[in-house]
C-alpha positions as CSV (number, residue, x, y, z in Angstrom):
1,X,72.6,29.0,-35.3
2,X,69.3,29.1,-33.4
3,X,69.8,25.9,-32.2
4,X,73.0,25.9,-30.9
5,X,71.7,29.6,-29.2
6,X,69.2,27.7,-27.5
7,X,71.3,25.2,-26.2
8,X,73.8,27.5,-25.2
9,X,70.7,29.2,-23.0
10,X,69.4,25.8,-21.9
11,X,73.0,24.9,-20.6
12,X,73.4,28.7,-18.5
13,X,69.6,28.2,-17.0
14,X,71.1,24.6,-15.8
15,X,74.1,25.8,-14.1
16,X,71.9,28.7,-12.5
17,X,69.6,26.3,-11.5
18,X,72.4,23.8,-9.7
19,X,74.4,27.5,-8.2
20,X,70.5,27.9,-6.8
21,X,70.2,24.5,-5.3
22,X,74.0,24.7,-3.7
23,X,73.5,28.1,-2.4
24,X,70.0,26.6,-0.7
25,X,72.3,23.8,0.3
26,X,74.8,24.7,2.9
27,X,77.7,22.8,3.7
28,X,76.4,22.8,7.3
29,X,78.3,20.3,9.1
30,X,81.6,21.7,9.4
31,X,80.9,25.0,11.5
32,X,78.4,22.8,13.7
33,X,81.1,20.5,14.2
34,X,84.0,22.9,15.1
35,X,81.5,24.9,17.6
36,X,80.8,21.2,19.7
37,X,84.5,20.6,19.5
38,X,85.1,24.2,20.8
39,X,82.9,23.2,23.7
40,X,83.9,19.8,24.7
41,X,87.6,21.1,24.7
42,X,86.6,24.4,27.0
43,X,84.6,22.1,29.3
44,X,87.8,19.6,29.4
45,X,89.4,23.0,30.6
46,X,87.2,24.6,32.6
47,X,87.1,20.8,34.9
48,X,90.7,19.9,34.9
49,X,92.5,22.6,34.0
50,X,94.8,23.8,36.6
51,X,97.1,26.8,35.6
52,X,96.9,30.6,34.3
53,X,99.1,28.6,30.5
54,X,95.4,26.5,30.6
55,X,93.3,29.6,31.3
56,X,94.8,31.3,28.9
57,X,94.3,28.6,25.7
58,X,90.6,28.4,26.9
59,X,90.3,32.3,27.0
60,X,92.2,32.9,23.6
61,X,93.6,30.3,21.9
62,X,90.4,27.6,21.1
63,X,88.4,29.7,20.4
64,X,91.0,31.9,18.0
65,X,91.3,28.7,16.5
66,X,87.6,27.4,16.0
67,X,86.4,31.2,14.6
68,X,89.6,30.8,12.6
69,X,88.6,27.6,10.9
70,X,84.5,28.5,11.1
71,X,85.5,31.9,9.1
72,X,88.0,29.8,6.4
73,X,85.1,27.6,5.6
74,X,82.8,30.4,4.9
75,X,85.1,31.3,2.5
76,X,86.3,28.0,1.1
77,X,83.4,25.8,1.6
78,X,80.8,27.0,2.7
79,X,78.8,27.1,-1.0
80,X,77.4,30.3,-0.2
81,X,77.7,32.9,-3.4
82,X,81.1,34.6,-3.9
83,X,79.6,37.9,-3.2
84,X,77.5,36.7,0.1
85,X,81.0,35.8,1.5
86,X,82.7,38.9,0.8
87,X,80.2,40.8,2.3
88,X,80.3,38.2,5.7
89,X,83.9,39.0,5.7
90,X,83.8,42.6,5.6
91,X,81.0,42.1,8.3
92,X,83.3,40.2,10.2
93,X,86.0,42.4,10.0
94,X,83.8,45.6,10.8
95,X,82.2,43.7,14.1
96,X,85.9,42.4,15.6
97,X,87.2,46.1,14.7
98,X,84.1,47.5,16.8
99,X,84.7,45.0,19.7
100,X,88.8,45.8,20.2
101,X,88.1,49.6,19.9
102,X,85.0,49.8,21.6
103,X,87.4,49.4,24.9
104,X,90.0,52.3,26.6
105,X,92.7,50.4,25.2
106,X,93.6,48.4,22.6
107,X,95.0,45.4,24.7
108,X,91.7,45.5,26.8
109,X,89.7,45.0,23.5
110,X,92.0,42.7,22.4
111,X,91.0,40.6,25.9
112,X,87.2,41.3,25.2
113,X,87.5,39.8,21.7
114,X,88.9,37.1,23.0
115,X,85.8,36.3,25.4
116,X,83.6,37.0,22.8
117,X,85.3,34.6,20.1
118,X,83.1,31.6,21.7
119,X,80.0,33.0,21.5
120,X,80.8,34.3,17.8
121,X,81.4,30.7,17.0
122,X,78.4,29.6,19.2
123,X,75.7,31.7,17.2
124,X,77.2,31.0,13.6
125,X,76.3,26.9,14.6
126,X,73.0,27.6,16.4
127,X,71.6,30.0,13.8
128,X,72.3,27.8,11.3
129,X,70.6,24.9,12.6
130,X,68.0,26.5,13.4
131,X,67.4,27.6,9.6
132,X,68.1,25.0,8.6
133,X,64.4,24.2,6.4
134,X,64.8,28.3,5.2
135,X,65.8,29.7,2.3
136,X,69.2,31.1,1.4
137,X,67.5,34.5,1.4
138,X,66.5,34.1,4.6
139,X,69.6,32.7,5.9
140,X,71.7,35.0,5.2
141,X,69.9,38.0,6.9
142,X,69.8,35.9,9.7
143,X,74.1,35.1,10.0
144,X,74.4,38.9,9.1
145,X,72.3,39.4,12.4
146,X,73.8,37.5,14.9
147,X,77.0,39.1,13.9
148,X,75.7,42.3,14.4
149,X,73.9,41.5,17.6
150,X,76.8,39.8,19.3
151,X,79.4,43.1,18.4
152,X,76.5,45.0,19.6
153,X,76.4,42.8,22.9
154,X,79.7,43.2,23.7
155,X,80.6,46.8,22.9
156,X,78.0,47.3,25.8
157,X,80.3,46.0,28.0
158,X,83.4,47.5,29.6
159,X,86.6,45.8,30.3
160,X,87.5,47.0,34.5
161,X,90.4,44.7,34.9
162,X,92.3,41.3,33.8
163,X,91.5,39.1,36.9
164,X,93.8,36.9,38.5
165,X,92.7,33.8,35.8
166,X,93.8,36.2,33.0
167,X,89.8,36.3,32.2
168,X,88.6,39.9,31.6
169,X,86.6,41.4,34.5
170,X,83.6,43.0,32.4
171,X,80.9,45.5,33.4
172,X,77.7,47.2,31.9
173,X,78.6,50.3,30.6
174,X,75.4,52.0,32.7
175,X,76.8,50.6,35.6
176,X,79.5,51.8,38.2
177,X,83.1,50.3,37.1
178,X,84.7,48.0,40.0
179,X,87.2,50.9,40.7
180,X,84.2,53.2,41.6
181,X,82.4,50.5,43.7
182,X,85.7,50.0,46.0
183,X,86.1,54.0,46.3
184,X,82.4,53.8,47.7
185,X,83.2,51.6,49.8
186,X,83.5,52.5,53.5
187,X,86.9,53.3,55.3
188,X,87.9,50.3,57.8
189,X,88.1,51.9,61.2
190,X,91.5,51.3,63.2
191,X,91.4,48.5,65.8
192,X,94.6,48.4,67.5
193,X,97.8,46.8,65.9
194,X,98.2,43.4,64.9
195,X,100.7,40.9,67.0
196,X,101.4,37.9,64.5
197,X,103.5,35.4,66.3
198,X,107.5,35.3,65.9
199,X,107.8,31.9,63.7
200,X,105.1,30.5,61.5
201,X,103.1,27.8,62.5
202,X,102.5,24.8,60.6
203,X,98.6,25.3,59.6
204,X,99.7,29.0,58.8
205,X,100.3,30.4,54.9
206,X,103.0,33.2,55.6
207,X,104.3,33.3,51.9
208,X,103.1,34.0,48.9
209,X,102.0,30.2,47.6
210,X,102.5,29.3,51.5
211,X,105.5,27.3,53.5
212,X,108.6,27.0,50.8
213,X,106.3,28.5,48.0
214,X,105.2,24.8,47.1
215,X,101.4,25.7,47.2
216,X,101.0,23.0,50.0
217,X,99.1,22.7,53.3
218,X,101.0,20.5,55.8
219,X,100.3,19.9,59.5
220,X,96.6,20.3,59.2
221,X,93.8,17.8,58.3
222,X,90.3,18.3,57.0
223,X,87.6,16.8,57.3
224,X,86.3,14.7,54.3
225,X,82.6,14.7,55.8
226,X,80.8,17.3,54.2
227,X,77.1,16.7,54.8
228,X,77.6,19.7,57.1
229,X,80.0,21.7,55.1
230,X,81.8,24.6,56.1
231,X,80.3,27.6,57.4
232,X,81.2,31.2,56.2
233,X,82.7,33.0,59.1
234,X,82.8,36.6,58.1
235,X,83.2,38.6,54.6
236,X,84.7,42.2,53.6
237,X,84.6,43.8,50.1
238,X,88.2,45.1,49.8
239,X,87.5,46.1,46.1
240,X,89.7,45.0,43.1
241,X,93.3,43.8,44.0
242,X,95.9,41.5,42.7
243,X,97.7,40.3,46.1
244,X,97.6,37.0,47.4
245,X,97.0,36.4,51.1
246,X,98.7,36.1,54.1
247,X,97.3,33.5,56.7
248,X,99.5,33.9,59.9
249,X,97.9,33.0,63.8
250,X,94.5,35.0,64.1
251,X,95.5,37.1,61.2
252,X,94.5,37.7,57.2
253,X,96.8,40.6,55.3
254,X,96.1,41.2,51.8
């Protein structure tokens, strides 16, 4: 008997001893992988994407996807200790609760989670790089952190408006909203009455996406030289608005 108790002691200190040496060894690769491929994939967006359908999958749904897969293996393959991973799910939970109803509305949080998703998925990778020679103990303080620090970060901000790319329009909390800058602004001053010409010409964008609604310029040529580019002419802060303009003769209506 006080043999086979011995063994039986010698065999639990050896599985201790391998959970020890998984839990200081990470699967690493996968979240590192799905936060590059999150990136090369918003970048393909952001340079040839063309439409509100691609703004929106590069505002919601890559990165719902890569926290999606980043969170499943934390909890399927990570090798990180059954309890650590409860814990970094109830973290998780608690951080995306703070973000949606840290907002005025629960659609508005919803749009701020959605910008925040990225950088979620971001910190995960970098911080876990960057540990990479720590220990587990050390480690996991520091993922519990960045969690914290990024739902901190953007419960700062506040959501203004949805902006014509579907992207939120986001603010500092200590700082005036966009609706209270444009009601600072200053009253325009009447200057007689505008006399826009009878028919459109062909330069001219009198319809909302121009001539037909095709979103086309005809009739008018630019110039492809542009060591001397163009010049702003004139600006005026109108404050927040959803209109498109109106480019008839002499005349800009928004």
């Amino acid at each position: 008997m006080p043999r086979l108790d011995e063994h039986s002691n010698t065999e639990q200190k050896s599985r201790k001893t391998i959970r020890a040496i998984q839990t200081e060894r990470l699967r690493m690769w996968p979240p590192i992988v799905i936060a590059v491929v999150q990136l090369a994939v918003l970048l393909f967006l952001e340079r040839y994407g063309r439409t509100n359908i691609h703004n929106a999958v590069a505002l919601g749904v890559v990165p719902g996807i890569a926290a999606l897969l980043t969170l499943a293996w934390w909890l399927l393959a990570s090798r990180a200790p059954r309890r650590a991973r409860l814990i970094g799910l109830s973290l998780v939970i608690a951080a995306v609760a703070a973000v949606v109803f840290s907002q005025r509305s629960v659609e508005m949080g919803g749009m701020l989670l959605a910008l925040a998703l990225r950088y979620f998925v971001y910190s995960a990778a970098i911080v876990l790089l960057v540990s990479f020679p720590a220990r587990w103990k050390f480690r996991k303080w520091a993922l519990a952190m960045v969690i914290v620090i990024c739902a901190v970060f953007f419960c700062a901000m506040r959501v203004d408006s949805i902006g014509g790319d579907l992207f939120p329009v986001v603010s500092w909390r200590w700082k005036p909203s966009a609706a209270q800058r444009s009601a600072a602004l200053a009253g325009v001053d009447p200057q007689g009455r505008a006399e826009a010409p009878e028919e459109a010409a062909p330069g001219d964008w009198p319809d909302f996406l121009g001539h037909g609604r095709h979103n086309r310029v005809s009739g008018v040529r630019f110039s492809t030289n542009w060591d001397a580019p163009p010049r702003e002419i004139w600006r005026r802060n109108i404050g927040p608005g959803w209109s498109a303009f109106i480019g008839v003769g002499d005349y800009l209506f928004t």
